[in-house]
VOPAGU-2260 file (C-alpha; in pm, 1 decimal, decimal comma):
REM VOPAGU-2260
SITE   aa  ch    i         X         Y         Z
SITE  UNK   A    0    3674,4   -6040,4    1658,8
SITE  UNK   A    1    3575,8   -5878,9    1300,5
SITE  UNK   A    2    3792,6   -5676,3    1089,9
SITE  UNK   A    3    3638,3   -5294,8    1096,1
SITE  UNK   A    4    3525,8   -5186,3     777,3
SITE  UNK   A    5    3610,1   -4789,6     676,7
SITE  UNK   A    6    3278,1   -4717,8     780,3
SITE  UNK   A    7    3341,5   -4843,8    1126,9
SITE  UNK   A    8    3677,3   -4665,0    1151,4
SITE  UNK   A    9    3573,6   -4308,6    1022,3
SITE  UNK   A   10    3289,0   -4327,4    1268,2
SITE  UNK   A   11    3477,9   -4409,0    1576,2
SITE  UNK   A   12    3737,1   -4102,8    1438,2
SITE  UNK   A   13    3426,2   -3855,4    1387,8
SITE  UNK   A   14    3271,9   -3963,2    1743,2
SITE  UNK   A   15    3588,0   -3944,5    1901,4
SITE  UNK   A   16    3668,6   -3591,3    1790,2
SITE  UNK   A   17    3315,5   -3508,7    1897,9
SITE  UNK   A   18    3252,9   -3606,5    2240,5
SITE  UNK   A   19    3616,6   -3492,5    2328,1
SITE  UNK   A   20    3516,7   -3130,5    2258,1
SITE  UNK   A   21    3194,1   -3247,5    2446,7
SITE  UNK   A   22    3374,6   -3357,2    2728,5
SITE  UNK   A   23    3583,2   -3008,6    2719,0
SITE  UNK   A   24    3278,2   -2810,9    2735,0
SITE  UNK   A   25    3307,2   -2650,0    2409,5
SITE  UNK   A   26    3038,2   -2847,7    2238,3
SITE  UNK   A   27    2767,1   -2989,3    2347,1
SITE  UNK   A   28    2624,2   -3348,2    2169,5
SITE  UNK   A   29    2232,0   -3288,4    2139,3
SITE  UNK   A   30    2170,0   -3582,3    1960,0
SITE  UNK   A   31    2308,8   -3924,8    1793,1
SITE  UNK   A   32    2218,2   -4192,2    1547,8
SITE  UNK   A   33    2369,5   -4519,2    1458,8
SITE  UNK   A   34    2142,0   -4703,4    1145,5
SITE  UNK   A   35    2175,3   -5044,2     992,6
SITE  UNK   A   36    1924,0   -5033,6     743,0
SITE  UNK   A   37    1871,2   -5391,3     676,1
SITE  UNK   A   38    1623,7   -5319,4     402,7
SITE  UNK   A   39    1879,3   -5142,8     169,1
SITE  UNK   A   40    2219,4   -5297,6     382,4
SITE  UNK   A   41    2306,5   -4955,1     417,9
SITE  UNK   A   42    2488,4   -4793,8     691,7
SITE  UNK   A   43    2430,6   -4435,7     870,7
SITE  UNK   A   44    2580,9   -4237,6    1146,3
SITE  UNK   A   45    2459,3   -3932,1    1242,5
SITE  UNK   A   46    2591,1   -3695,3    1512,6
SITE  UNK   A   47    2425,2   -3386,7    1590,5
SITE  UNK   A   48    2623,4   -3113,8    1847,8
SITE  UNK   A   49    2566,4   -2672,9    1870,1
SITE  UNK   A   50    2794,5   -2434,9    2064,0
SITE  UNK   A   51    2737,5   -2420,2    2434,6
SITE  UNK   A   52    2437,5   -2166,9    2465,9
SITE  UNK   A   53    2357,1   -2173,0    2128,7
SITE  UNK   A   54    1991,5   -2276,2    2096,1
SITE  UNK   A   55    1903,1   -2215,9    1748,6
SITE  UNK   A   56    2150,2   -2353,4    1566,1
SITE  UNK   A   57    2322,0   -2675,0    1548,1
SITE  UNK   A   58    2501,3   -2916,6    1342,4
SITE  UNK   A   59    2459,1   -3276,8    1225,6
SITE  UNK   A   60    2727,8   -3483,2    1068,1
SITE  UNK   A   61    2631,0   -3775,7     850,1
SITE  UNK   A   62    2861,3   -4052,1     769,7
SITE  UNK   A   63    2687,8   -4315,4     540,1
SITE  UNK   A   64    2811,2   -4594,6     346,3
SITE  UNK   A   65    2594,8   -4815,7      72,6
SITE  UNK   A   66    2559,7   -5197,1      22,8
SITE  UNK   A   67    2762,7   -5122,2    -284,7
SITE  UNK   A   68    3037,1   -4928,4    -112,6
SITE  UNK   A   69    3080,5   -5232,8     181,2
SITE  UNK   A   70    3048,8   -5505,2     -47,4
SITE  UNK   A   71    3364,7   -5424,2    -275,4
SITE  UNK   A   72    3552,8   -5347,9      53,9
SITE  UNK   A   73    3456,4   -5680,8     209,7
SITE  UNK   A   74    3509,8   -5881,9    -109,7
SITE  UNK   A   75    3801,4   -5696,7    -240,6
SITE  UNK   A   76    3669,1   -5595,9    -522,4
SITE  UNK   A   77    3670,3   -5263,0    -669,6
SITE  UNK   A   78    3832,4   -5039,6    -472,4
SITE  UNK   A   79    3705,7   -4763,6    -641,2
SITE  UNK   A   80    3380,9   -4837,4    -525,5
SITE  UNK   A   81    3440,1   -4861,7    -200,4
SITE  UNK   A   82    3437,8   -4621,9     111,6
SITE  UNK   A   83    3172,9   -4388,2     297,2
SITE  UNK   A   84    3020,5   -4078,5     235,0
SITE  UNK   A   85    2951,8   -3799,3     422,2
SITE  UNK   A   86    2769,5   -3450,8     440,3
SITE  UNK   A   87    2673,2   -3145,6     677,3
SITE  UNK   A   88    2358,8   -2992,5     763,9
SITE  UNK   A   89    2354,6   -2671,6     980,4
SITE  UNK   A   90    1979,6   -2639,3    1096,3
SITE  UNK   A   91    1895,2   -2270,8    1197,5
SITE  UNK   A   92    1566,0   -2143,2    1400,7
SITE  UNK   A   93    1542,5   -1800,6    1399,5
SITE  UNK   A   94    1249,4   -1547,8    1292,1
SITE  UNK   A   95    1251,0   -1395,6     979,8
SITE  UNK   A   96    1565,9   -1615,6     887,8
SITE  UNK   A   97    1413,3   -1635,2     507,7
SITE  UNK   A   98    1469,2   -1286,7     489,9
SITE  UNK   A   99    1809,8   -1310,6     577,8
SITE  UNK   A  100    1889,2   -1610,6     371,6
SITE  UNK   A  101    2137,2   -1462,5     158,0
SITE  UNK   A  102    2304,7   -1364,5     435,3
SITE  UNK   A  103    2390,4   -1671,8     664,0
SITE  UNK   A  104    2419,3   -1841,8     270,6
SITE  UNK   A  105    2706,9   -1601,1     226,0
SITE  UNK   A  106    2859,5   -1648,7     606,1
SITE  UNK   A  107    2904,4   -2061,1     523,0
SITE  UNK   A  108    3043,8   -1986,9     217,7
SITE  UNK   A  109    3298,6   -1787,9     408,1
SITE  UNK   A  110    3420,2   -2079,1     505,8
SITE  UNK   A  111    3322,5   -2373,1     295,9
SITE  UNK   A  112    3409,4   -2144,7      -5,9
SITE  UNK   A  113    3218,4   -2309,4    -318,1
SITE  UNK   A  114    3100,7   -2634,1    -145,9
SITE  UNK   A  115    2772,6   -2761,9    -309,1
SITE  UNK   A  116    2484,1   -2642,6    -108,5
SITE  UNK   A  117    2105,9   -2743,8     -89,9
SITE  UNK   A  118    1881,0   -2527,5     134,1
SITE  UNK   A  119    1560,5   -2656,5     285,6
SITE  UNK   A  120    1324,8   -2392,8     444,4
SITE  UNK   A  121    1055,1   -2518,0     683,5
SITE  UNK   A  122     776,4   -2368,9     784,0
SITE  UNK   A  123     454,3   -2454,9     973,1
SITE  UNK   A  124      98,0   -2317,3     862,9
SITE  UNK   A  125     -34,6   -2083,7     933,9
SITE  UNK   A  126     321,3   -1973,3     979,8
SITE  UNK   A  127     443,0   -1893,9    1245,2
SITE  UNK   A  128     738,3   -1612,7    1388,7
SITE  UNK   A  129    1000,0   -1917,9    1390,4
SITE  UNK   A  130    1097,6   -2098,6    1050,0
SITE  UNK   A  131    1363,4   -2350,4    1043,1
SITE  UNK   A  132    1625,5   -2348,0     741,0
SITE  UNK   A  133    1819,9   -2669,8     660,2
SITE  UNK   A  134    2191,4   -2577,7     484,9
SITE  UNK   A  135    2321,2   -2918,1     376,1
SITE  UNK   A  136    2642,2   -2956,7     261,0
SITE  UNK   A  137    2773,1   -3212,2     -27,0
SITE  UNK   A  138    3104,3   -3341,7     -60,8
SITE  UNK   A  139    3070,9   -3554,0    -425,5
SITE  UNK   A  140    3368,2   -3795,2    -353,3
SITE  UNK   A  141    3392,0   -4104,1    -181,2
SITE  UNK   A  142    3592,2   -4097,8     134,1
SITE  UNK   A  143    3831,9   -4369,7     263,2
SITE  UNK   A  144    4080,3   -4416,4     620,5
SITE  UNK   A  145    4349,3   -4199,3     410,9
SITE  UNK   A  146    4136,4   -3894,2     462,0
SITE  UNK   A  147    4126,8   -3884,1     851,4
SITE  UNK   A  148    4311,2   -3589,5     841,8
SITE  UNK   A  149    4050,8   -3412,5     613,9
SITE  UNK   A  150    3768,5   -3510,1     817,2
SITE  UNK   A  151    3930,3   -3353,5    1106,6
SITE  UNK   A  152    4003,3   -3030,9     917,8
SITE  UNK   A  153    3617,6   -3046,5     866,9
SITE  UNK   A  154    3538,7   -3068,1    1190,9
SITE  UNK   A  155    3748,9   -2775,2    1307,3
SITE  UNK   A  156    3531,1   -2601,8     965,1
SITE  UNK   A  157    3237,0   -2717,0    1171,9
SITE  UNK   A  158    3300,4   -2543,9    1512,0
SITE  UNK   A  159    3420,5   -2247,3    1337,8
SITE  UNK   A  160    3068,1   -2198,6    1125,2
SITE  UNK   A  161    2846,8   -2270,1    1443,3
SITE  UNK   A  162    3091,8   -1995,4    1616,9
SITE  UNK   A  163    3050,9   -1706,4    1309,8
SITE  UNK   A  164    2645,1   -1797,2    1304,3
SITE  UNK   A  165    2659,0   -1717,4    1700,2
SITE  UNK   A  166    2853,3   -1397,5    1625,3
SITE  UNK   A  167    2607,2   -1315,1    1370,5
SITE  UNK   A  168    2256,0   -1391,4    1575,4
SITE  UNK   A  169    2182,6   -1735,9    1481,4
């Protein structure tokens, strides 16, 4: 048996919190992604889940963690370099949704207050009625087992901006 590093542990916390609202019927998992990158001996998890009926918009949740970050764990080295990473990207497919950027910019920040954000807007040419914007979210600090509790408060964050897109027509 091996000894579970903190990536290992958040993931099986993040998938766990997942799939149980999956299994409850109040999200549904649309897609899922489990990387070792042996090229850079990085790790990635990636978990991607929308509201029941919601086909526009969904959520992917990225937990990552670098050779760096899994060496000092496994050597004991430098514990300040050590732990994961993670960020949010809410993917939204909607016409005319560059038009209303400002607006579904200013419903996330309703709830992830002044959270770094990078937007990504995507569109196919000659362009078409649908364009597909990518808000990511960036937490800039390293993560670790003590902040279960945090990731789970993000999660609930999560649910609850999915839920106030739906309300809003995304």
């Amino acid at each position: 048996m091996f000894d579970p590093t903190i990536f290992d542990n958040l993931k099986v916390v993040i998938e766990g919190a997942v799939y149980d609202k999956d299994l409850e019927g109040e999200l549904a998992v649309i897609n899922r992604r489990d990387i070792v990158d042996l090229a850079t001996m990085s790790r990635q998890y990636l978990i991607t889940f929308k509201l029941p009926g919601q086909s526009n918009t969904h959520c992917s949740w990225e937990l990552s963690s670098s050779v760096r970050q899994l060496s000092s764990e496994l050597l004991l080295a430098h514990k300040e370099l050590t732990g994961c990473s993670t960020k949010l990207t809410f993917t939204i497919e909607h016409h005319k949704i560059t038009q209303k950027l400002q607006h579904v910019q200013s419903l996330i920040s309703e709830i992830w207050e002044d959270r770094e954000m990078k937007i990504k807007v995507i569109s196919t040419y000659p362009e078409t009625e649908e364009t597909i914007v990518e808000i990511t979210l960036l937490f800039n600090r390293t993560i670790h087992e003590e902040d279960i509790d945090d990731l789970l408060h993000m999660f609930s964050y999560m649910e609850e901006t999915l839920l106030l897109l739906q309300e809003n027509g995304y």
